[in-house]
Each structure stands twice: as C-alpha cells, then as structure tokens.
Residue, then its C-alpha position, 0 to 999 in steps of 0.5 A: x539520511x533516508x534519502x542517500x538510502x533511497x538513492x542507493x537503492x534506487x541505483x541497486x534497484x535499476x540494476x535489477x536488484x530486488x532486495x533493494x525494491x525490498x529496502x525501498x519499500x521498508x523506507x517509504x512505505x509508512x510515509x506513502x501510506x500515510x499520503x495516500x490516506x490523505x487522499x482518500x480514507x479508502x484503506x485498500x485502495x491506498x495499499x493496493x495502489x502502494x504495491x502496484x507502484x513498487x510491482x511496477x518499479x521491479x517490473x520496469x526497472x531497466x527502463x528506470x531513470x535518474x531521480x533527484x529525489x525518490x521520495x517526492x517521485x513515489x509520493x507524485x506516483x503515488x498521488x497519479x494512481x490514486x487519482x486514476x484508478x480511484x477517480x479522485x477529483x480534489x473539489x474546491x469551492x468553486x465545485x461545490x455550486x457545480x455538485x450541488x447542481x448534478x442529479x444522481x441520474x447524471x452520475x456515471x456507473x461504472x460499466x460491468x466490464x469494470x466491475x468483473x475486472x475489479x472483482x478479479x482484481x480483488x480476488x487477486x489481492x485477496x489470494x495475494x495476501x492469504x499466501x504471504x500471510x501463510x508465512x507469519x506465525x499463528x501468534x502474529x496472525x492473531x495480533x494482527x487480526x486484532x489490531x487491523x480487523x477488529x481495531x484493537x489498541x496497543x493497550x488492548x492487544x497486551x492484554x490480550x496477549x498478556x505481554x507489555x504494551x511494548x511488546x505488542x507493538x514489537x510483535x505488530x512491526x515484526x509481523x508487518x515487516x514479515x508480511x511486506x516481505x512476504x506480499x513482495x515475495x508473493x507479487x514476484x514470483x506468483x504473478 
C-alpha cells in the first residue's frame, strides 16, 4: 500500500506540495532511518542526511522526475549522502590487508576549512531543532528526553510517568510526529 502512497505523493510533491513532502516524510522515514543505521551507527549524521534529502526533494521539486519506486529511490539517496558526507567506504576482505598495512600518519585529517564548516553546520541543526522543539509540549519534551538523551525504555518512562507502558509509547509517537512536522516547518521557512 505504501508505495501507491508514495506515488501520490510524490506527484502532489512535484507540483510543489508541501503537506505531501510531509506525508512522504511520515511514510518512510522510520524504514530510511533504520537503512541508514545499517550504514553507519552515527545517529545524527543518519537524521541529518534524512532531512537534507527531504530539504532537498522540496527544493528542487520542479525539477523532480518520474520514479518507479520511491522508496528504493530515497533508500539509493540515502545511501549516496551517507557515503559522501560521512566518507564511508564498504571495507571487504580483501581491504582488510591494505588497512592493516596504513600508518596513522597516512590517514587524512579533515582540513579546518572543513571543520568551521561542520561547526556551523551543526549550530545550524542545533538551532533547527531547538525551535521545532519549542512546539511540543513540556510533558513530551520531558518523554522524549527520557527515551533518546538518557536511553529510557518503554517500561522505564511509565513508571516515570506513571502511565501504562502503552501510553508512553503513544506519547513517544505523537511527540515524534510533532517535532517531524515541526523540523519541516522550521527547514521551510527558517532557512
């Protein structure tokens, strides 16, 4: 079903519709981030490669093509920028002589150009962040502080909370789709 979803929206998205950017985002971004953890266990490069791309559908929707299947095209998207931005390189067994023979002085340093840039990239995201979450609540400011900051599981919130383990989680998801929502906002009309 997701992917005649993803088609709809994808059309609505080239027309330049943002609520169907939205809706996109909401169908895929669970599975992307998963892929994207399966790459690198870096959690905020995954996230902020997840919200370039979708920055980057919005920005350049005009220019948007047809796509058989959306999902294996955000995946291969995905997939390109972690490798890029993050200089990922898959090692197979035959890197494996050729990396144990590399001194640490042959290992390139990012120049400080790059690191001013990545600063400011960071700052950026940070601020980013701090506005959308501006729009939860203190409540699920709080469960979510509990659950990604300092690792809380289900259980653990609910007791906290002193709410069933089901309704953390409910707050958890609403919370999430809040702040997606609001991250969006913030990239739109912020940036």
């Amino acid at each position: 079903m997701s992917g005649i979803e993803g088609k709809k929206y994808w059309t609505e998205l080239q027309k330049g519709n943002v609520e169907s950017l939205g809706k996109l985002y909401d169908l895929y971004v669970d599975e992307l981030f998963i892929f994207g953890m399966s790459i690198t266990k870096d959690k905020t490069i995954v996230l902020d490669n997840i919200h370039d791309l979708f920055l980057n559908l919005f920005k350049y929707h005009s220019t948007l093509g047809e796509v058989i299947n959306i999902k294996s095209y955000l995946f291969m998207s995905l997939k390109r920028a972690l490798h890029k931005k993050s200089k990922l390189k898959v090692i197979t067994v035959d890197d494996t002589e050729i990396l144990n023979s590399i001194s640490i002085n042959d290992l390139s340093t990012p120049s400080y150009e790059s690191n001013i840039i990545n600063l400011e990239h960071s700052c950026l995201i940070k601020q980013k962040v701090s506005r959308a979450m501006n729009l939860l609540s203190q409540n699920q400011q709080e469960v979510l502080n509990m659950r990604y900051n300092e690792e809380r599981s289900y259980e653990e919130i609910a007791d906290a909370m002193s709410v069933s383990i089901s309704s953390a989680r409910t707050i958890i998801y609403r919370a999430l789709k809040v702040l997606r929502g609001g991250i969006l906002i913030v990239l739109f009309y912020f940036s």
